[in-house]
Structures are given as C-alpha cells and as structure tokens.
C-alpha positions in Angstrom: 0.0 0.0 0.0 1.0 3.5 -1.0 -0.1 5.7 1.8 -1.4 9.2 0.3 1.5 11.7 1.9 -0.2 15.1 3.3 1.5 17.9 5.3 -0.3 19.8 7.8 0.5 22.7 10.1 0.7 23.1 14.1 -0.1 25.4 16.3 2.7 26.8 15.5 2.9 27.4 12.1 5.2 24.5 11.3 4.2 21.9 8.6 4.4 18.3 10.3 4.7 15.3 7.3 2.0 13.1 7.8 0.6 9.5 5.8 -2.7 8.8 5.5 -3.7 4.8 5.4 -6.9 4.7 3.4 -8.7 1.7 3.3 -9.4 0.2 -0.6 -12.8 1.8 -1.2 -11.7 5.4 -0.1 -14.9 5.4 2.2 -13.4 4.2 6.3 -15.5 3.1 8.4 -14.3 5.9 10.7 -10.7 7.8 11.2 -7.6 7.0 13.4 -4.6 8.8 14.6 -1.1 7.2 15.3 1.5 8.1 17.5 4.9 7.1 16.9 7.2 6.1 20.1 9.9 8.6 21.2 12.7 9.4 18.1 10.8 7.1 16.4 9.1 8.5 12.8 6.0 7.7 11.0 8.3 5.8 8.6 9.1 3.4 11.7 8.4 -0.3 10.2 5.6 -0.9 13.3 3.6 2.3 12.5 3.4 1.4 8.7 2.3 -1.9 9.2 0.1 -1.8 11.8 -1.9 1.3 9.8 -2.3 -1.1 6.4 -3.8 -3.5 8.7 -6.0 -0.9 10.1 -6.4 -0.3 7.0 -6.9 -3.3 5.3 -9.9 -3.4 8.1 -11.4 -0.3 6.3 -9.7 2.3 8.7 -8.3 5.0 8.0 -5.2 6.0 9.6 -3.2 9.3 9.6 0.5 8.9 11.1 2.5 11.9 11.2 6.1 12.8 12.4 6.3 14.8 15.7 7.8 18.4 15.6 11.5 18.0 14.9 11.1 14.6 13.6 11.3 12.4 10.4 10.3 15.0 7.6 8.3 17.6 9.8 10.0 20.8 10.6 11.3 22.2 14.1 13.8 21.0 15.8 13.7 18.6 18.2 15.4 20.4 21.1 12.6 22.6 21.2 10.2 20.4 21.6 8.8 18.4 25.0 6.1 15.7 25.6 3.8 18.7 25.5 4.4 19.8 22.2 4.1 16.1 21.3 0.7 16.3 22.8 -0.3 19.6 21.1 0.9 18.0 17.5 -1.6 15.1 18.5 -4.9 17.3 19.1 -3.7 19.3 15.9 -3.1 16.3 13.8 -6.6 15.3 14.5 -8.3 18.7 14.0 -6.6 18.5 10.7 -8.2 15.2 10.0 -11.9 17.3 11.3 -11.4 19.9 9.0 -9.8 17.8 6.1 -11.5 14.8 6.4 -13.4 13.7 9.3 -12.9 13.8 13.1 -10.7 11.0 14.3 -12.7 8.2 16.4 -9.8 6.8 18.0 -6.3 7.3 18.8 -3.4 4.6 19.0 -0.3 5.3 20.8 3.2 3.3 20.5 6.2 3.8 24.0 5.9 7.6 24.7 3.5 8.0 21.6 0.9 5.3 24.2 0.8 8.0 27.2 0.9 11.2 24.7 -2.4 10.3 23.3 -3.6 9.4 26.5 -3.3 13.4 27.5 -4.9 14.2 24.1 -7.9 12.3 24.5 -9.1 14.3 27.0 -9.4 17.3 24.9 -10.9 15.7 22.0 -14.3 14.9 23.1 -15.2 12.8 19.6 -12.2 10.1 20.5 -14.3 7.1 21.9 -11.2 5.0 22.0 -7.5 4.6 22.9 -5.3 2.7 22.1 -1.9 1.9 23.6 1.4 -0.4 23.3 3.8 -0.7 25.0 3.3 2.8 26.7 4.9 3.1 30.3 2.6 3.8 33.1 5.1 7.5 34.1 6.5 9.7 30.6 9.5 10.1 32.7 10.7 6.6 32.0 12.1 7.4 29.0 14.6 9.0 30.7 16.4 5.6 31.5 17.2 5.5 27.7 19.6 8.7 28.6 20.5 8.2 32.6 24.3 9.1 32.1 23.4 12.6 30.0 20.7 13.6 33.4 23.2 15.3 35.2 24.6 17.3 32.3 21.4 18.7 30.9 20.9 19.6 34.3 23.9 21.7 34.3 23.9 22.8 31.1 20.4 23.2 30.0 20.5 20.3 27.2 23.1 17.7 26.0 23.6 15.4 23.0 22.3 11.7 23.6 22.4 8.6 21.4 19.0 6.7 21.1 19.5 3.9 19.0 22.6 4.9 17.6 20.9 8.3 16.2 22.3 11.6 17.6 19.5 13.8 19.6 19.4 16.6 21.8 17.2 16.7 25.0 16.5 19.8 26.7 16.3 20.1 30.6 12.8 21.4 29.4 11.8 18.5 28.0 13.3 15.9 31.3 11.2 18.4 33.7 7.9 18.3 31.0 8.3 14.3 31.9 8.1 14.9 35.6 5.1 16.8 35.6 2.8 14.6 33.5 1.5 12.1 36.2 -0.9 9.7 34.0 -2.5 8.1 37.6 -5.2 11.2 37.8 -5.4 11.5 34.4 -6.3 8.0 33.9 -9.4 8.2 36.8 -11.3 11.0 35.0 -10.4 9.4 30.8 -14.1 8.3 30.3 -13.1 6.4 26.7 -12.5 2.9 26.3 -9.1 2.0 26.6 -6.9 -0.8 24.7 -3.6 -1.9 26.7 -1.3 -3.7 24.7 1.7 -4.9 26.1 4.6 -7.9 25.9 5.8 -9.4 29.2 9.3 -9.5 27.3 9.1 -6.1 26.9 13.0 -4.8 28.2 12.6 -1.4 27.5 9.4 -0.2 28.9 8.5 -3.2 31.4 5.1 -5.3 31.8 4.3 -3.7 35.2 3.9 -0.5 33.2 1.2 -2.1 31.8 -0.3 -3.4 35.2 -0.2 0.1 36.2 -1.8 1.9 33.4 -5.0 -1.1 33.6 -5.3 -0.3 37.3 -5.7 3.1 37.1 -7.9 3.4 34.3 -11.6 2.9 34.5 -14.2 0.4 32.5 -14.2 -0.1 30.2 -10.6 -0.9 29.7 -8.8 -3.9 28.1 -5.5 -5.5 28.2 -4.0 -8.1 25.4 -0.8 -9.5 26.0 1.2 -9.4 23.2 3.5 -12.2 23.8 6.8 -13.0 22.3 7.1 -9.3 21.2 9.9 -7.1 21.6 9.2 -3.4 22.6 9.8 -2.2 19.1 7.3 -4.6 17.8 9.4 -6.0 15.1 8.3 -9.0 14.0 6.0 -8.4 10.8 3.7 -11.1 12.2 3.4 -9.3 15.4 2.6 -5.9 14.2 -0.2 -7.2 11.8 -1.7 -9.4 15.1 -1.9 -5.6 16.6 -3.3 -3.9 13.6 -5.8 -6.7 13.2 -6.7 -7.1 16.7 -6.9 -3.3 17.5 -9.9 -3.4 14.2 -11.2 -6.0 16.0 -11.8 -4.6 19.5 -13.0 -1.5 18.1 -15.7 -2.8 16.7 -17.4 -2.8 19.9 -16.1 0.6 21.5 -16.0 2.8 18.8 -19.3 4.7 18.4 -19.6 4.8 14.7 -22.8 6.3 12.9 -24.4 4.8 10.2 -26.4 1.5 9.8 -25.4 -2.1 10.2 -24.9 -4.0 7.2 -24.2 -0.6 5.2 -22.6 -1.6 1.9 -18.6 -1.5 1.4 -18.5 -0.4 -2.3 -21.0 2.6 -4.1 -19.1 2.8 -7.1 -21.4 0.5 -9.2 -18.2 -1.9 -9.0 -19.0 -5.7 -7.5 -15.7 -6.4 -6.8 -12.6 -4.5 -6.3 -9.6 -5.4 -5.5 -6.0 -3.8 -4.9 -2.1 -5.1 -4.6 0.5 -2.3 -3.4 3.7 -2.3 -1.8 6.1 -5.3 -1.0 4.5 -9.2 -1.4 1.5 -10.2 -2.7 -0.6 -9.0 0.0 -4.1 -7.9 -2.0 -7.1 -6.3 -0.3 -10.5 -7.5 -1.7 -13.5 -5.5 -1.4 -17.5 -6.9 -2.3 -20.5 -4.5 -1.7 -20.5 -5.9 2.0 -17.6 -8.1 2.7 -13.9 -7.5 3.0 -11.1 -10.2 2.5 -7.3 -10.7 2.3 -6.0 -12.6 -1.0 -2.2 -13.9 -0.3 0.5 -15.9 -1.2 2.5 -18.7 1.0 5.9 -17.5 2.1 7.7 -19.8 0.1 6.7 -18.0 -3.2 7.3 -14.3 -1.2 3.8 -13.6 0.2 2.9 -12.6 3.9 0.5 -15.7 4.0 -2.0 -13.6 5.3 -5.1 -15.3 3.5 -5.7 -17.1 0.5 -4.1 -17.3 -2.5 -6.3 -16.6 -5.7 -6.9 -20.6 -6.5 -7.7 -20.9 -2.7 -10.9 -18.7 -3.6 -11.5 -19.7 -6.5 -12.2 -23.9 -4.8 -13.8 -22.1 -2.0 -16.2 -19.9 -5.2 -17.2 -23.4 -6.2 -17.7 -25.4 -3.0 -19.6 -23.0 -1.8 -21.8 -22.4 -4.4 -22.3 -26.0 -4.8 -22.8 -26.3 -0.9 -25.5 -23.3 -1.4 -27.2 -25.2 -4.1 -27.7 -28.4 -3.0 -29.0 -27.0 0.3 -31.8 -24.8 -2.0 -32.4 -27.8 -3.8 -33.0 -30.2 -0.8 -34.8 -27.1 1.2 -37.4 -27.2 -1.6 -37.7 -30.7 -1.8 -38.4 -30.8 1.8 -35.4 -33.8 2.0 -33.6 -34.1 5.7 -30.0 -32.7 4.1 -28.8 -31.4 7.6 -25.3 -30.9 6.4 -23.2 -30.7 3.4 -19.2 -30.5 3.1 -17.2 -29.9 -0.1 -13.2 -30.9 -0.2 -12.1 -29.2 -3.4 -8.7 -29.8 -5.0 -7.2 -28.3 -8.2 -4.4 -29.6 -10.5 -3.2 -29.6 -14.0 -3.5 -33.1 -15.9 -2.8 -33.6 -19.3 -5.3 -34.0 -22.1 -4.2 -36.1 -24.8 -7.5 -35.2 -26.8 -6.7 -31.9 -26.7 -8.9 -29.4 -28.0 -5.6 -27.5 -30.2 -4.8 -29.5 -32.8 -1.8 -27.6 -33.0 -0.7 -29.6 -29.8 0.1 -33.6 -29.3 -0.9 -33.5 -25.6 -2.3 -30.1 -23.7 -2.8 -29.4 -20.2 -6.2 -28.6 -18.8 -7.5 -27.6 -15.3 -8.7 -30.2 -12.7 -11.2 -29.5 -10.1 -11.6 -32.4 -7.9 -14.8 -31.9 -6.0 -15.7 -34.6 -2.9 -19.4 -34.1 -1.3 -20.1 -35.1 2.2 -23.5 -35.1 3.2 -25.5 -35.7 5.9 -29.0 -36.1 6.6 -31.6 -39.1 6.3 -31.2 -39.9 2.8 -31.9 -42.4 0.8 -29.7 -43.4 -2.4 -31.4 -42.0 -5.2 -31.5 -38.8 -3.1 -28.3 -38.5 -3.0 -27.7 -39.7 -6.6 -29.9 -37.0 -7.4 -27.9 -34.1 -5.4 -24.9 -35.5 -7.0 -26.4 -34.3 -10.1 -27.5 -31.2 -9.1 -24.4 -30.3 -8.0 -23.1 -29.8 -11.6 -26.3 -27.2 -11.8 -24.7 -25.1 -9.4 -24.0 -21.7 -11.1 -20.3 -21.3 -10.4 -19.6 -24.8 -11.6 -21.8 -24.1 -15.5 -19.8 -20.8 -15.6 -15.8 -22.5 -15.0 -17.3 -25.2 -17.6 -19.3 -22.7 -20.5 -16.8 -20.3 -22.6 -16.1 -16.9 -21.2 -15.0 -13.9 -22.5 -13.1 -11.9 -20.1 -13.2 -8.1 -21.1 -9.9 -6.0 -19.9 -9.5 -2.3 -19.8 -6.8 0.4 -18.7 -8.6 3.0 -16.6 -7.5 6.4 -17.2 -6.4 8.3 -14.2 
C-alpha cells in the first residue's frame, strides 16, 4: 500500500509530514490517529504496518512525524512531551477539517501516554489505544540516565537513542516529571486498549499493570506475547493492527447502519495489490477479504491465495445449491461438506490440434453429506451439484473483457 502523503500545520505554524492509510474503497468506516514512540518517525516499520492492517480493516489512519522529527519541521530540542501532545490534538483537527474527526487514537512507548493526555481534549475520540506505553512519561529517561546530570547543568546535551544523535533539553526531562498519568487515567471516560509484551525490556510489563489499574471500565489488556518493545516482527505488528480493528468494533461509536454496503461505485468487486508481497485487499458490496500468497513464493501468508478462492467460489456455491435444492424438496440434508482440489493433468484429446498433448484444469470436487437420505436422493444431489451456477460458468466459454482505466 502506497499511503497518500499530506502535510499539515501546528499550532505553530510548522508543517508536520504526515501519511494517510486509506482503506481500498476510499470510504473508512471511521478515522484514526497514530503516535509514533519517542525518536521514532512515521516511517518506523511498526507504525506502517500496523496502519495497512487498520487499514486493510477499512480504517483509515493518519500517522504523522512529531515536531522536529522524520520529515516535519522544528527542531527537536525545542520540543517536549507537551508539544508532542499539542501535534496530537492538531493532527486530529486537521483530519476534522480535512476529512473527518478521528474516532480513535493509537499510541506506541511515549506516543501510548501522549495520546492518552490528548484524548481528554478531544471529546469525539471514543477509543484509545496503547502499546507498549509506560505507566510514568519520565521513564524514558532511563534510555539517557548518564546525559541527566549534564542537561541539568547545562540546560540540554547530545544523547544517542539507537545509535541516532539527539538533543534533550532540561525542558523537555522536567515536562516528563510533571505529567502524572495516575489522575489522568481516573477521569479518561473512553475505552481503553492496553497492549503490552511481558518481554518487553525497555518499557517493562508492570507499566502495563499500572496503566489497567488506574484506568476505569471499560478498559482492556491483550498481552502481546513473544514481542519485543519495538514490535518487530512483521507477524506481530499485523496481530496488533488486526486485533486493535477487532476490538474496536465494539467501542468505537460509529454512525451509520449495520450492514451498510462497502462499495457505491457501481463496482461488484474491487480489489487492490500495493507495496512489497503479494498481499491484495478484496473489497464486495458488504464483505472484505485478504488474498495472499505462502511465504515460500514471497507472500505474507496472510489469507488465501487466488486458487484458494477460487475452490472455496465453487464449493460453496455447490454447498448453497444443493441446500436450496434439498430445502425445496423438503429432504432431511442437515449438512453438506465440499473438499475441493485443483491440479493440471494432461489431455491427450486436446482441444488444439496444433498440440500432441495439452494441459487442462482439474477440479476435484468430494461431497459429504448428511442427513436421512436415501440413495437416489443422494444420486440425485450428486447431479445437481453440476447445476450449481459457479460450476456451469468454469465449464461454458467466457470472455473476459480488460481495460486500462485512465487516471
């Protein structure tokens, strides 16, 4: 996925770079904001894929550098966990202005506790989301211990934070101290999202204990197991992007009806690949899927690959069929199963004379049914099942009609 790149301005005047993840249909369910960890960037592998997968779950997500970071402008000595939490409340009345008023905010480390203090002035956020956030902004101070007593002195001092050069004002260490989350967390009235690992080494699991004990219902904690604090296993940050979509569902006030369609383009299907792999987002009037590749062939493996759906387009239209058919004959078919298999097999009649021996698709097709039924019954559901209308159109000609579409 190519995220659309915006810039927007801060209180300040300063224009902070920003992506927006849009899901495939253009239309999101509802907006999101990201926060990015401390010296981390919007470009910071976690925050990408954790977006597409929001994403991919028809969310859209705006991730944008802090002041002073990644592509934005200021500096970053200038800046303190406040200003981090002013960027937040502007980023999102950029996305109320531009777009739509963000529903929910997700917060990564230092990025978890900074939109914890926006929420509070945003009144449409229903939902927060945090990982791996510590419990007290001033633990990121640990990442610096030796430089404390110099920026004390001198009023800032140069630090290395994983192996990049940055300067930290004695401004920003006493902004830390004063930003207490325990009273905060008693008066947050939105639903909260904790999402920790208990192998987290940089920003400890009691952090997270501390956070879920101060906060009040409703509130949530998923341990994110096997993780490490930067989230860097691809696998792991697509689990949080999935299961963040997942629990908002239920705490995310969103308006419109249930069952409101996906696509209102006059399209049935739509479908889009971008970015590394093979990972394709699929989009129906009302459904949403994920079309893959196995890892062997350099996919993500994150759903099916196009002959999986293809089988599954054919046993369950067959499955569909034979269930109308039995429904209406009033038979007892309680249950029907389809095993599908596809391979190439050589046809020595071909079709081409042009060819001694041509290969043709094989659909192998194995029906399980259940039910009190007597032979011919199912002799005669064995027939229907060739009726079904998936199964006529892979067997009749087709003509498939391709066009470029201008942009």
């Amino acid at each position: 996925m190519n995220p659309k790149k915006l810039t927007f301005k801060n209180r300040k005047g300063l224009d902070l770079a920003a992506h927006l993840y849009e899901p495939l249909d253009q239309v999101p369910i509802y907006y999101a904001v990201f926060a990015h960890c401390f010296t981390c960037s919007q470009n910071f592998s976690a925050v990408k894929r954790i977006s597409i997968a929001l994403s991919q779950q028809g969310i859209a997500v705006l991730s944008f550098d802090f002041t002073g970071l990644g592509n934005s402008e200021g500096a970053f000595e200038e800046s303190n966990f406040s200003s981090n939490i002013t960027d937040l409340k502007d980023a999102a009345d950029f996305l109320e202005n531009t777009y739509q008023a963000p529903k929910m905010l997700v917060g990564h480390s230092l990025g978890g506790a900074a939109v914890l203090y926006a929420s509070l002035d945003l009144p449409k956020v229903t939902a927060v989301v945090t990982i791996g956030a510590p419990a007290f902004p001033e633990h990121v101070t640990h990442l610096f211990t030796e430089s404390l007593e110099q920026i004390e002195k001198l009023g800032s001092a140069e630090v290395k934070i994983g192996g990049r050069p940055f300067r930290i004002s004695k401004e920003f260490v006493d902004d830390l101290n004063q930003k207490p989350l325990e009273n905060l967390l008693k008066n947050l009235k939105k639903s909260l999202l904790i999402v920790h690992s208990p192998q987290d080494e940089i920003v400890g699991i009691n952090n997270a204990s501390e956070l879920y004990h101060a906060a009040r219902h409703p509130k949530s904690f998923v341990s994110l197991d096997g993780s490490d604090h930067m989230i860097s296993k691809k696998e792991d940050s697509q689990y949080v992007g999935e299961l963040i979509s997942s629990w908002s569902k239920r705490y995310v006030l969103v308006e419109g009806k249930e069952g409101e369609k996906y696509l209102t383009d006059g399209n049935q299907v739509k479908v889009r690949l971008s970015g590394p792999g093979y990972t394709t987002e699929i989009k129906t009037p009302y459904h949403h899927m994920i079309a893959d590749e196995p890892l062997e062939v350099g996919g993500n493996n994150l759903g099916p690959n196009p002959y999986d759906f293809l089988m599954a387009s054919l046993g369950s239209c067959t499955a569909m069929t034979l269930k109308m058919y039995a429904t209406r004959k009033k038979w007892d078919l309680k249950e029907v199963t389809v095993f599908l298999n596809h391979d190439k097999v050589h046809l020595n009649d071909s079709k081409n004379p042009n060819e001694k021996e041509s290969k043709v698709s094989r659909f192998t097709r194995i029906i399980e049914l259940e039910g009190d039924l007597g032979e011919d019954q199912r002799q005669r559901l064995l027939e229907i099942s060739h009726r079904c209308p998936v199964h006529r159109t892979l067997e009749e000609d087709i003509v498939i009609q391709t066009l470029i579409k201008k942009s």
